[in-house]
N, C-alpha and C positions, 0 to 999 in steps of 0.2 A: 512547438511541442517538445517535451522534455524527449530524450533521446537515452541511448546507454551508450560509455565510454569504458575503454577500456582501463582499467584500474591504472598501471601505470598507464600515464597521456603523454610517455614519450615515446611506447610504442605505437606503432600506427597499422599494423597487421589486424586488418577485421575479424580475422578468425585467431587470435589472442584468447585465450581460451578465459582468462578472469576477466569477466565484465560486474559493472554497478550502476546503476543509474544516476543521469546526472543530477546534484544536486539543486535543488530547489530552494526558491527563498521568498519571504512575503513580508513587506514592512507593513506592520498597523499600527496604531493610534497616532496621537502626536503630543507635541509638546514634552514635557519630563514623562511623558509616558511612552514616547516612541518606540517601537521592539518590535525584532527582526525573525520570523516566526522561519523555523525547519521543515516545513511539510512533512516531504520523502526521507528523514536522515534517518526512520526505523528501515527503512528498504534498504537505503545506503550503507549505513552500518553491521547489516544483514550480509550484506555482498561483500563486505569486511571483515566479517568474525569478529566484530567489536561490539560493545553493547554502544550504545545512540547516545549514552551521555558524557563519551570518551572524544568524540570529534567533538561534541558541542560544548565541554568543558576547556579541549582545546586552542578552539575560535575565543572563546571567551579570555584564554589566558593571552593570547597573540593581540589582543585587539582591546586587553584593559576594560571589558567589561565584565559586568553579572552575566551570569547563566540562570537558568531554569528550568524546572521540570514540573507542566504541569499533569498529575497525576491522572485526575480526573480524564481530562481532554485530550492525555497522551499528547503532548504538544512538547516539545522542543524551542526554548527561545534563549537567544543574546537581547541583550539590551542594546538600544538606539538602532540608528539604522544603518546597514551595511550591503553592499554592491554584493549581488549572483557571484559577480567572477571572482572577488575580490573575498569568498567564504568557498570559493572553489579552487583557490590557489591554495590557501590556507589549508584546505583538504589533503592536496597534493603535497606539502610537509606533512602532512598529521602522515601519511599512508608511506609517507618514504622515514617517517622517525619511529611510528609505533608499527606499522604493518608489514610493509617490505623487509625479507630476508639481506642483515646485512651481508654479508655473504654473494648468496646467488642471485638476490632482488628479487627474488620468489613470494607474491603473498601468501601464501600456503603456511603462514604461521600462525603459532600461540603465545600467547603471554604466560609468561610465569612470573609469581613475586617469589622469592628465595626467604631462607630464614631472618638471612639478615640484611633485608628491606632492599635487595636490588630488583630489577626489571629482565628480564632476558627474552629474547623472541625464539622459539623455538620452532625452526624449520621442519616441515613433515619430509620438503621437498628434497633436501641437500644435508641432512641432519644437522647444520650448522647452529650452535647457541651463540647471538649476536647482544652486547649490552645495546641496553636503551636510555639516551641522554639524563640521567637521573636529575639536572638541575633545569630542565624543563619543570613548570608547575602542573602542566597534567600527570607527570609521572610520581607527584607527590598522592595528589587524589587519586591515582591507580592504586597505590600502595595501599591506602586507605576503603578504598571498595574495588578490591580484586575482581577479577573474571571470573567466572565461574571457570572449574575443573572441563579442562578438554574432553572429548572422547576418549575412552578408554579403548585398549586395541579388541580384537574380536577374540583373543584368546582371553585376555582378563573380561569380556564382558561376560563369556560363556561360565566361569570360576567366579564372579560375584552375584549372577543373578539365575544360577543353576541351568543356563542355555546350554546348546552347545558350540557357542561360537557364531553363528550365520547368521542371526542379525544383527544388526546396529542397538546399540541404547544411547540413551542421552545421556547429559550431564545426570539428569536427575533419578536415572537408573529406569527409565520408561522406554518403550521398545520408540524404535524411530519413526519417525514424524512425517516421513512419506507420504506425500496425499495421494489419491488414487489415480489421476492420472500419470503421477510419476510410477507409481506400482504398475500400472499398465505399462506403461516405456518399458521398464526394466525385461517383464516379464515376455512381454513379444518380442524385444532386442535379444531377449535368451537363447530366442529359436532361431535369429539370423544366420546363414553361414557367416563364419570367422571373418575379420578382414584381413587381408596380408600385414602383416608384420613392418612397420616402416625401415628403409634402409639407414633411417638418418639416429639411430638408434632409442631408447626407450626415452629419453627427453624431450621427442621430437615437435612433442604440445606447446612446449615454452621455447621452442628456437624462432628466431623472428627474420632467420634468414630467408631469400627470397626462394629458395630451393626448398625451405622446409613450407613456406608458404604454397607456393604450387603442388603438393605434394597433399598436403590437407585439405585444397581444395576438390583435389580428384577423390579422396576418402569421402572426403563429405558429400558431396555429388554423390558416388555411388552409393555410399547409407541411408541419404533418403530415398532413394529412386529404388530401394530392397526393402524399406521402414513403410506399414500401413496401418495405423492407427484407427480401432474400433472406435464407436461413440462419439465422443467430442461433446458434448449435449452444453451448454450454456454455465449451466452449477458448477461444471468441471475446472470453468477457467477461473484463475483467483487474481485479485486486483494485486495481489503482491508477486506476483508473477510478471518479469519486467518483458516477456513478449507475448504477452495477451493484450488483447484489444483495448479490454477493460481498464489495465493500467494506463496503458497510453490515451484514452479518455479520461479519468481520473487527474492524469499532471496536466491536459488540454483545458480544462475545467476549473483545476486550480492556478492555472496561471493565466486564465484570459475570462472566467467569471465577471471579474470586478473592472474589466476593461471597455469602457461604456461604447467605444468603435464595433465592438464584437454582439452582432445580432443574431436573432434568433436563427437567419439563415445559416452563419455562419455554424452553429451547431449542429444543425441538423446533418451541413455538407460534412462537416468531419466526421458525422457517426454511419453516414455513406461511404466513407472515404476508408475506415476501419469495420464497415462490412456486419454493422451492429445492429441497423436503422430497425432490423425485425426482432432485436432478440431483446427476453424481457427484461433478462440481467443487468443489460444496458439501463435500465429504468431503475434498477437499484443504486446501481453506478450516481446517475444523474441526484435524483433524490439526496444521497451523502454528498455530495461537490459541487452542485446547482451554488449554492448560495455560501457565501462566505458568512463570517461571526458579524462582520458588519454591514453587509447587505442583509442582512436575514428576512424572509418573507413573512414581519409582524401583524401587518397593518392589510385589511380588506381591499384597499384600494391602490397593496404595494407597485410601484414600478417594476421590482425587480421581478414580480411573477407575471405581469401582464409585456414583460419584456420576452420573455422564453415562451410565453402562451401558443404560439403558431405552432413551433416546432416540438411543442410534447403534445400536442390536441394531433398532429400530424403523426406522429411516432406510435401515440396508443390508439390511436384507429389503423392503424398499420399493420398493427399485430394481431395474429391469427385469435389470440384472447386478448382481449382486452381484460379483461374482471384481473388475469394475471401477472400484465402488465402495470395496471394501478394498485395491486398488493406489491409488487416490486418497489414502484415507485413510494410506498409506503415504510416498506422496509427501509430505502436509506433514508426517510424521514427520521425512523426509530435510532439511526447510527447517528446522522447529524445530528440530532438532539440530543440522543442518552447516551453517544459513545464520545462523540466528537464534541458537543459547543452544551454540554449540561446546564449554563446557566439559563438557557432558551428553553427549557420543560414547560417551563410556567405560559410562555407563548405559543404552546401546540396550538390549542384553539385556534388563533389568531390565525397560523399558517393552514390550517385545513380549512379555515373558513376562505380566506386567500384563494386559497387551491381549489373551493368547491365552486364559487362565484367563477373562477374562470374556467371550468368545464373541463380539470384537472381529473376529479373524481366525481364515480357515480353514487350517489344515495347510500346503495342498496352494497355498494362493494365496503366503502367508509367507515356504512355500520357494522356491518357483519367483522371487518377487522377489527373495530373499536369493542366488540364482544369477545374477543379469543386471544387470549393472550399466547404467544407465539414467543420458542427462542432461535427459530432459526434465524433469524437476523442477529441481533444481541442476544446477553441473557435471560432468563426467564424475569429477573428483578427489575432489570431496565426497561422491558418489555411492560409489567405492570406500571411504571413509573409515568410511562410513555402515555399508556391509554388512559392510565387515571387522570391525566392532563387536558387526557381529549372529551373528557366527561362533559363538561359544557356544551360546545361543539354538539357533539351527540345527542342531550338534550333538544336543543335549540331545534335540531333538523326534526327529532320528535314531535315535540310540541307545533312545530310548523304543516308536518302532515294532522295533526289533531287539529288546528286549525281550518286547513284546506279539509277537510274530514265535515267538518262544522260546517262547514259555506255550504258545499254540496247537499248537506241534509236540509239546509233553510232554503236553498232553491225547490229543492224537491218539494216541500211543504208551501 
Protein backbone atom coordinates (compact mmCIF):
# COMPACT_ATOMS: atom_id res chain seq x y z
CA UNK A 1 0.00 0.00 0.00
CA UNK A 2 1.19 3.44 -1.02
CA UNK A 3 2.09 5.16 2.23
CA UNK A 4 3.01 9.14 2.76
CA UNK A 5 6.59 10.43 3.10
CA UNK A 6 7.88 13.14 4.15
CA UNK A 7 8.78 15.68 1.49
CA UNK A 8 12.19 15.91 2.16
CA UNK A 9 13.35 11.88 2.57
CA UNK A 10 16.18 12.93 4.29
CA UNK A 11 14.31 13.82 7.22
CA UNK A 12 13.17 11.09 9.10
CA UNK A 13 11.08 12.96 12.10
CA UNK A 14 7.25 11.47 11.61
CA UNK A 15 5.85 14.41 12.64
CA UNK A 16 7.76 16.61 9.90
CA UNK A 17 5.06 18.63 9.39
CA UNK A 18 5.20 18.66 4.95
CA UNK A 19 4.05 15.27 3.96
CA UNK A 20 3.14 13.89 0.07
CA UNK A 21 2.29 10.87 -0.97
CA UNK A 22 4.33 8.41 -2.23
CA UNK A 23 4.63 8.31 -5.82
CA UNK A 24 3.04 5.74 -7.82
CA UNK A 25 3.76 4.14 -11.08
CA UNK A 26 2.04 1.73 -13.81
CA UNK A 27 3.63 0.44 -16.90
CA UNK A 28 1.10 -0.38 -19.88
CA UNK A 29 1.09 -1.56 -23.23
CA UNK A 30 4.04 -2.89 -24.97
CA UNK A 31 6.14 -2.97 -27.60
CA UNK A 32 6.93 0.77 -29.26
CA UNK A 33 3.94 1.49 -27.33
CA UNK A 34 5.18 0.83 -23.80
CA UNK A 35 4.34 3.88 -21.22
CA UNK A 36 4.75 4.60 -17.82
CA UNK A 37 1.45 5.88 -16.41
CA UNK A 38 1.43 8.61 -13.10
CA UNK A 39 -1.60 7.58 -11.26
CA UNK A 40 -1.17 9.90 -7.88
CA UNK A 41 1.35 12.79 -9.38
CA UNK A 42 -2.19 15.19 -9.14
CA UNK A 43 -2.10 14.23 -5.28
CA UNK A 44 1.69 14.62 -5.42
CA UNK A 45 2.01 17.68 -6.99
CA UNK A 46 -0.82 18.94 -4.84
CA UNK A 47 1.52 18.28 -1.64
CA UNK A 48 3.99 20.40 -3.74
CA UNK A 49 2.35 23.52 -4.86
CA UNK A 50 3.32 22.44 -8.35
CA UNK A 51 1.01 21.89 -11.19
CA UNK A 52 1.54 17.68 -12.17
CA UNK A 53 2.92 18.53 -15.47
CA UNK A 54 6.16 20.18 -13.88
CA UNK A 55 7.47 16.72 -12.17
CA UNK A 56 6.34 14.76 -15.15
CA UNK A 57 7.93 17.18 -17.76
CA UNK A 58 10.76 16.68 -15.47
CA UNK A 59 11.16 12.73 -15.50
CA UNK A 60 10.80 13.12 -18.88
CA UNK A 61 13.63 15.62 -19.44
CA UNK A 62 16.03 13.42 -16.92
CA UNK A 63 15.32 10.29 -18.61
CA UNK A 64 15.12 11.45 -22.59
CA UNK A 65 11.79 10.75 -23.15
CA UNK A 66 8.22 12.13 -24.25
CA UNK A 67 5.79 13.24 -21.89
CA UNK A 68 2.01 13.59 -21.97
CA UNK A 69 -0.99 14.89 -20.83
CA UNK A 70 -3.88 13.05 -21.51
CA UNK A 71 -6.66 15.62 -21.00
CA UNK A 72 -9.61 13.65 -21.34
CA UNK A 73 -8.49 10.68 -18.68
CA UNK A 74 -6.41 13.32 -16.57
CA UNK A 75 -3.66 10.84 -16.91
CA UNK A 76 0.01 11.61 -16.58
CA UNK A 77 2.51 9.69 -18.77
CA UNK A 78 6.40 9.19 -19.76
CA UNK A 79 7.04 7.09 -22.38
CA UNK A 80 8.59 3.39 -22.17
CA UNK A 81 8.98 1.79 -19.04
CA UNK A 82 10.44 3.10 -15.88
CA UNK A 83 11.25 1.55 -12.17
CA UNK A 84 8.73 3.24 -8.91
CA UNK A 85 12.00 4.11 -7.24
CA UNK A 86 13.97 5.09 -10.01
CA UNK A 87 10.79 8.15 -10.83
CA UNK A 88 11.07 8.55 -7.05
CA UNK A 89 14.54 9.57 -6.96
CA UNK A 90 14.18 11.60 -9.85
CA UNK A 91 11.24 13.35 -7.59
CA UNK A 92 13.52 13.95 -4.92
CA UNK A 93 15.87 16.19 -7.50
CA UNK A 94 12.78 17.79 -9.00
CA UNK A 95 11.84 18.82 -5.04
CA UNK A 96 15.35 19.81 -4.06
CA UNK A 97 15.90 21.98 -7.76
CA UNK A 98 12.40 23.48 -8.13
CA UNK A 99 10.70 23.17 -4.60
CA UNK A 100 13.08 23.20 -1.66
CA UNK A 101 14.04 26.81 -0.36
CA UNK A 102 17.48 27.24 -1.40
CA UNK A 103 18.24 28.92 1.45
CA UNK A 104 16.48 27.24 4.49
CA UNK A 105 15.39 23.83 2.53
CA UNK A 106 11.88 25.02 3.42
CA UNK A 107 9.18 23.84 0.86
CA UNK A 108 6.94 26.44 1.66
CA UNK A 109 7.71 28.06 -1.79
CA UNK A 110 6.66 29.76 -4.96
CA UNK A 111 7.82 30.04 -8.30
CA UNK A 112 8.13 33.14 -9.95
CA UNK A 113 9.09 33.85 -13.71
CA UNK A 114 10.76 37.58 -13.65
CA UNK A 115 10.63 39.99 -16.61
CA UNK A 116 13.34 38.76 -17.94
CA UNK A 117 12.88 34.97 -18.18
CA UNK A 118 14.46 33.93 -14.84
CA UNK A 119 13.00 31.34 -12.28
CA UNK A 120 13.25 32.29 -8.46
CA UNK A 121 11.68 30.38 -5.51
CA UNK A 122 10.23 32.46 -3.23
CA UNK A 123 10.15 31.42 0.38
CA UNK A 124 7.04 32.31 2.47
CA UNK A 125 9.14 30.55 5.32
CA UNK A 126 12.51 32.53 5.54
CA UNK A 127 11.81 35.23 2.84
CA UNK A 128 14.66 34.09 1.05
CA UNK A 129 14.52 34.47 -3.27
CA UNK A 130 16.79 31.43 -4.32
CA UNK A 131 17.62 31.21 -8.50
CA UNK A 132 16.57 28.10 -10.00
CA UNK A 133 19.03 25.94 -12.46
CA UNK A 134 17.88 27.88 -15.61
CA UNK A 135 19.85 25.24 -18.06
CA UNK A 136 17.75 22.50 -16.69
CA UNK A 137 15.01 21.74 -19.61
CA UNK A 138 12.10 21.90 -17.35
CA UNK A 139 12.89 25.36 -16.31
CA UNK A 140 12.58 26.32 -20.09
CA UNK A 141 8.99 24.81 -20.23
CA UNK A 142 8.21 26.70 -16.79
CA UNK A 143 9.19 29.79 -18.57
CA UNK A 144 6.90 28.95 -21.23
CA UNK A 145 3.69 27.83 -19.00
CA UNK A 146 4.15 29.76 -15.77
CA UNK A 147 2.36 28.89 -12.41
CA UNK A 148 -0.36 30.52 -11.83
CA UNK A 149 -0.21 33.78 -9.37
CA UNK A 150 0.32 32.61 -5.66
CA UNK A 151 -2.04 33.71 -3.11
CA UNK A 152 -2.38 37.08 -2.53
CA UNK A 153 -1.76 38.24 1.25
CA UNK A 154 -5.18 38.90 3.43
CA UNK A 155 -4.62 42.50 3.31
CA UNK A 156 -4.51 42.71 -0.76
CA UNK A 157 -7.33 40.11 -0.90
CA UNK A 158 -9.50 42.27 1.23
CA UNK A 159 -8.50 45.67 -1.42
CA UNK A 160 -9.12 43.60 -4.62
CA UNK A 161 -12.28 41.74 -3.92
CA UNK A 162 -13.93 44.33 -1.49
CA UNK A 163 -13.60 41.78 1.74
CA UNK A 164 -12.23 42.76 4.59
CA UNK A 165 -9.30 40.62 4.78
CA UNK A 166 -10.38 37.35 6.80
CA UNK A 167 -10.74 35.00 4.26
CA UNK A 168 -8.46 33.36 1.90
CA UNK A 169 -9.14 33.61 -2.06
CA UNK A 170 -7.46 31.88 -4.72
CA UNK A 171 -5.52 32.45 -7.51
CA UNK A 172 -8.57 32.93 -9.40
CA UNK A 173 -10.02 35.48 -6.97
CA UNK A 174 -12.77 32.83 -5.56
CA UNK A 175 -13.16 32.52 -1.76
CA UNK A 176 -11.11 29.43 -0.45
CA UNK A 177 -11.63 25.87 -1.25
CA UNK A 178 -11.98 24.56 2.19
CA UNK A 179 -14.17 21.59 2.31
CA UNK A 180 -16.25 21.21 5.18
CA UNK A 181 -14.70 19.13 7.27
CA UNK A 182 -11.79 21.12 7.19
CA UNK A 183 -14.30 24.18 7.92
CA UNK A 184 -15.30 22.12 10.91
CA UNK A 185 -11.56 21.62 12.17
CA UNK A 186 -10.97 25.06 11.97
CA UNK A 187 -13.96 26.21 13.45
CA UNK A 188 -14.06 23.75 16.84
CA UNK A 189 -10.08 24.28 17.01
CA UNK A 190 -11.27 28.06 17.44
CA UNK A 191 -12.85 27.19 20.70
CA UNK A 192 -9.88 25.03 22.00
CA UNK A 193 -7.92 26.50 25.00
CA UNK A 194 -4.52 28.09 23.60
CA UNK A 195 -1.64 25.62 23.64
CA UNK A 196 1.41 26.92 25.41
CA UNK A 197 3.77 28.77 23.35
CA UNK A 198 6.94 26.22 22.46
CA UNK A 199 10.22 27.10 24.20
CA UNK A 200 12.08 26.10 21.06
CA UNK A 201 10.94 29.29 19.50
CA UNK A 202 8.24 30.17 16.56
CA UNK A 203 10.31 27.70 14.01
CA UNK A 204 9.84 25.02 16.19
CA UNK A 205 7.49 23.02 13.16
CA UNK A 206 10.59 22.62 10.85
CA UNK A 207 13.32 21.81 13.68
CA UNK A 208 14.19 18.09 13.20
CA UNK A 209 16.08 18.07 16.41
CA UNK A 210 15.33 15.46 18.85
CA UNK A 211 14.20 17.87 21.52
CA UNK A 212 12.00 19.71 19.10
CA UNK A 213 10.64 16.15 18.33
CA UNK A 214 9.70 15.22 21.84
CA UNK A 215 8.27 18.34 22.33
CA UNK A 216 5.53 18.04 19.30
CA UNK A 217 4.82 14.86 20.33
CA UNK A 218 3.48 16.00 23.86
CA UNK A 219 1.44 19.01 21.83
CA UNK A 220 0.07 16.52 19.71
CA UNK A 221 -0.98 14.18 22.18
CA UNK A 222 -2.62 16.74 24.14
CA UNK A 223 -4.52 18.38 21.03
CA UNK A 224 -6.09 15.42 20.25
CA UNK A 225 -7.07 14.17 23.53
CA UNK A 226 -8.95 18.25 23.72
CA UNK A 227 -10.03 17.90 19.73
CA UNK A 228 -13.76 16.05 19.29
CA UNK A 229 -14.84 16.10 15.94
CA UNK A 230 -18.90 16.14 15.20
CA UNK A 231 -20.25 13.92 12.25
CA UNK A 232 -17.71 12.17 10.21
CA UNK A 233 -20.45 10.73 7.95
CA UNK A 234 -18.86 8.86 4.77
CA UNK A 235 -19.30 12.04 1.98
CA UNK A 236 -17.12 13.89 4.29
CA UNK A 237 -14.11 11.95 3.53
CA UNK A 238 -12.26 12.67 0.06
CA UNK A 239 -10.22 10.20 -1.85
CA UNK A 240 -7.55 13.06 -2.23
CA UNK A 241 -7.24 13.43 1.18
CA UNK A 242 -3.94 11.26 1.82
CA UNK A 243 -5.32 10.08 5.61
CA UNK A 244 -8.57 8.72 4.76
CA UNK A 245 -9.30 5.38 4.19
CA UNK A 246 -10.64 5.93 0.95
CA UNK A 247 -7.27 7.09 -0.33
CA UNK A 248 -5.41 4.51 1.05
CA UNK A 249 -8.01 2.00 -0.74
CA UNK A 250 -7.84 3.83 -3.98
CA UNK A 251 -3.42 3.44 -4.23
CA UNK A 252 -4.28 -0.47 -2.63
CA UNK A 253 -6.54 -1.05 -5.72
CA UNK A 254 -4.37 0.57 -8.14
CA UNK A 255 -1.46 -1.06 -7.32
CA UNK A 256 -2.52 -4.68 -6.84
CA UNK A 257 -5.78 -4.81 -9.17
CA UNK A 258 -3.86 -6.24 -12.10
CA UNK A 259 -1.78 -8.58 -9.78
CA UNK A 260 -3.44 -11.95 -10.64
CA UNK A 261 -1.84 -13.41 -6.75
CA UNK A 262 -4.34 -10.80 -5.17
CA UNK A 263 -7.90 -12.31 -4.57
CA UNK A 264 -10.91 -11.46 -3.80
CA UNK A 265 -10.05 -12.24 -0.08
CA UNK A 266 -7.57 -10.36 -0.15
CA UNK A 267 -9.76 -7.36 -0.74
CA UNK A 268 -12.20 -7.67 1.33
CA UNK A 269 -9.39 -8.22 4.40
CA UNK A 270 -7.89 -4.82 3.42
CA UNK A 271 -11.30 -2.99 3.34
CA UNK A 272 -11.60 -4.80 7.14
CA UNK A 273 -8.28 -3.75 7.89
CA UNK A 274 -9.17 0.17 6.95
CA UNK A 275 -12.55 -0.08 8.84
CA UNK A 276 -14.70 0.52 5.38
CA UNK A 277 -16.13 -3.13 4.90
CA UNK A 278 -19.83 -1.20 5.80
CA UNK A 279 -19.47 2.01 4.38
CA UNK A 280 -21.08 2.89 0.96
CA UNK A 281 -18.47 5.18 -0.16
CA UNK A 282 -16.13 2.55 -0.12
CA UNK A 283 -18.31 1.17 -3.06
CA UNK A 284 -17.64 4.24 -5.01
CA UNK A 285 -14.04 3.96 -4.32
CA UNK A 286 -14.18 0.22 -5.57
CA UNK A 287 -16.28 0.97 -8.82
CA UNK A 288 -13.50 3.81 -10.00
CA UNK A 289 -10.20 1.49 -9.26
CA UNK A 290 -11.67 -2.16 -9.36
CA UNK A 291 -10.58 -2.52 -12.80
CA UNK A 292 -7.75 -1.02 -14.82
CA UNK A 293 -7.82 0.40 -18.74
CA UNK A 294 -6.79 -3.02 -19.51
CA UNK A 295 -8.41 -5.34 -17.45
CA UNK A 296 -11.71 -3.61 -18.02
CA UNK A 297 -14.92 -5.61 -17.28
CA UNK A 298 -16.09 -5.85 -21.36
CA UNK A 299 -17.10 -9.06 -21.88
CA UNK A 300 -20.35 -11.19 -19.98
CA UNK A 301 -18.23 -13.91 -19.03
CA UNK A 302 -15.10 -11.47 -17.81
CA UNK A 303 -12.66 -13.08 -15.44
CA UNK A 304 -11.88 -9.92 -14.03
CA UNK A 305 -15.47 -9.42 -12.53
CA UNK A 306 -16.12 -13.07 -11.52
CA UNK A 307 -12.62 -12.67 -9.82
CA UNK A 308 -13.89 -9.87 -7.20
CA UNK A 309 -17.64 -11.50 -7.34
CA UNK A 310 -17.26 -13.00 -3.51
CA UNK A 311 -16.09 -9.93 -1.95
CA UNK A 312 -18.59 -7.15 -3.46
CA UNK A 313 -21.75 -9.79 -3.15
CA UNK A 314 -20.15 -9.93 0.57
CA UNK A 315 -19.66 -6.21 1.02
CA UNK A 316 -23.28 -5.07 -0.55
CA UNK A 317 -25.11 -7.44 1.57
CA UNK A 318 -23.15 -6.11 4.38
CA UNK A 319 -24.48 -2.84 4.18
CA UNK A 320 -27.33 -1.68 6.11
CA UNK A 321 -28.75 -0.39 2.24
CA UNK A 322 -27.98 -2.22 -0.07
CA UNK A 323 -30.01 -0.14 -3.17
CA UNK A 324 -27.26 2.60 -1.68
CA UNK A 325 -24.44 0.67 -1.86
CA UNK A 326 -24.98 -0.52 -5.64
CA UNK A 327 -25.88 3.37 -6.62
CA UNK A 328 -22.27 4.03 -5.05
CA UNK A 329 -20.91 1.27 -6.66
CA UNK A 330 -22.37 2.89 -9.84
CA UNK A 331 -21.11 6.06 -9.35
CA UNK A 332 -17.54 5.02 -9.71
CA UNK A 333 -18.66 3.21 -12.81
CA UNK A 334 -19.69 6.69 -14.04
CA UNK A 335 -15.86 8.03 -13.02
CA UNK A 336 -14.15 5.11 -14.51
CA UNK A 337 -15.71 5.46 -17.71
CA UNK A 338 -16.53 9.31 -18.10
CA UNK A 339 -13.87 10.74 -15.93
CA UNK A 340 -11.03 8.19 -15.90
CA UNK A 341 -10.88 5.58 -19.22
CA UNK A 342 -13.57 7.60 -21.70
CA UNK A 343 -12.68 5.38 -24.46
CA UNK A 344 -14.82 2.54 -22.58
CA UNK A 345 -18.38 4.55 -22.80
CA UNK A 346 -19.17 2.60 -25.66
CA UNK A 347 -18.60 -0.78 -23.39
CA UNK A 348 -21.04 0.34 -20.47
CA UNK A 349 -23.37 -2.15 -21.63
CA UNK A 350 -21.09 -4.93 -21.73
CA UNK A 351 -19.86 -4.01 -18.01
CA UNK A 352 -23.45 -3.68 -16.38
CA UNK A 353 -24.36 -6.74 -18.12
CA UNK A 354 -21.05 -8.34 -16.48
CA UNK A 355 -22.03 -6.77 -13.29
CA UNK A 356 -25.79 -7.84 -13.44
CA UNK A 357 -25.12 -11.87 -14.43
CA UNK A 358 -22.88 -11.82 -11.28
CA UNK A 359 -25.39 -10.67 -8.75
CA UNK A 360 -23.46 -7.15 -8.67
CA UNK A 361 -26.74 -5.30 -9.28
CA UNK A 362 -30.28 -5.47 -8.65
CA UNK A 363 -33.06 -4.94 -11.46
CA UNK A 364 -34.93 -2.42 -10.05
CA UNK A 365 -31.74 -0.34 -8.55
CA UNK A 366 -29.85 -0.38 -12.41
CA UNK A 367 -32.98 0.86 -13.85
CA UNK A 368 -34.00 3.40 -11.69
CA UNK A 369 -30.26 4.91 -11.99
CA UNK A 370 -30.29 4.33 -15.70
CA UNK A 371 -33.45 6.97 -15.66
CA UNK A 372 -31.93 9.84 -13.56
CA UNK A 373 -29.40 11.55 -14.66
CA UNK A 374 -27.31 12.59 -11.61
CA UNK A 375 -24.08 15.07 -11.15
CA UNK A 376 -23.17 14.13 -8.03
CA UNK A 377 -20.51 11.73 -9.04
CA UNK A 378 -19.34 13.67 -12.36
CA UNK A 379 -20.86 16.23 -14.30
CA UNK A 380 -24.20 16.49 -15.36
CA UNK A 381 -22.75 15.93 -19.35
CA UNK A 382 -20.73 12.99 -18.45
CA UNK A 383 -23.62 11.76 -16.47
CA UNK A 384 -25.88 11.85 -19.62
CA UNK A 385 -22.93 10.34 -21.71
CA UNK A 386 -22.69 7.49 -19.24
CA UNK A 387 -26.53 6.40 -19.15
CA UNK A 388 -27.13 7.07 -22.85
CA UNK A 389 -24.38 4.21 -23.15
CA UNK A 390 -26.26 2.06 -20.87
CA UNK A 391 -29.41 2.50 -23.13
CA UNK A 392 -28.99 -1.10 -24.58
CA UNK A 393 -28.50 -2.79 -21.38
CA UNK A 394 -31.60 -1.26 -20.13
CA UNK A 395 -33.57 -2.17 -22.93
CA UNK A 396 -32.59 -5.82 -22.94
CA UNK A 397 -33.55 -6.06 -19.04
CA UNK A 398 -37.01 -4.55 -20.28
CA UNK A 399 -37.80 -6.49 -23.02
CA UNK A 400 -36.62 -9.64 -20.76
CA UNK A 401 -39.41 -8.83 -18.06
CA UNK A 402 -41.82 -8.43 -21.21
CA UNK A 403 -40.95 -11.64 -22.01
CA UNK A 404 -41.23 -13.35 -18.65
CA UNK A 405 -44.55 -11.12 -18.59
CA UNK A 406 -45.49 -13.35 -21.82
CA UNK A 407 -44.84 -16.73 -20.43
CA UNK A 408 -46.79 -16.16 -17.35
CA UNK A 409 -50.00 -15.05 -19.20
CA UNK A 410 -49.65 -18.32 -21.70
CA UNK A 411 -49.41 -20.41 -18.50
CA UNK A 412 -52.27 -18.88 -17.06
CA UNK A 413 -54.24 -19.49 -20.31
Amino acid sequence: MAGIVNIRRDVDDKFYRYRMPVLLTKVEGKGNGIKTVLPNVQDVARALSRPPMYPTKYFGAELGAQTMYDAKADRYIVNGAHQSERLRELLDGFIDKYVLCGSCKNPETDLIVTKDEMIIRDCKACGAHTNVDMRNRLSSYIIKNPPKKSRKSKKENGDANGKNGDGDASPDGEEGSDDELTKRINAEAAELPPIEKSSLGDDWSADTSPEAVKERTALLEKFKSSLVLAGGGDDEEDEADTDSPYYHLKTWLIENRDDEDITSVDLYKKMQELGIEKKHKAMLTIGEYLFSEENAPVVPESKAVKRWTPAIKKLILAMKDTDKAQKSLLGGLERYVGRDHPDLIPSVPKILMAWYLEDWLEEETVTQWGTHVSKKYVDKDTSKKVRLAAKPFLKWLEEADDDEEEEDDTDEE
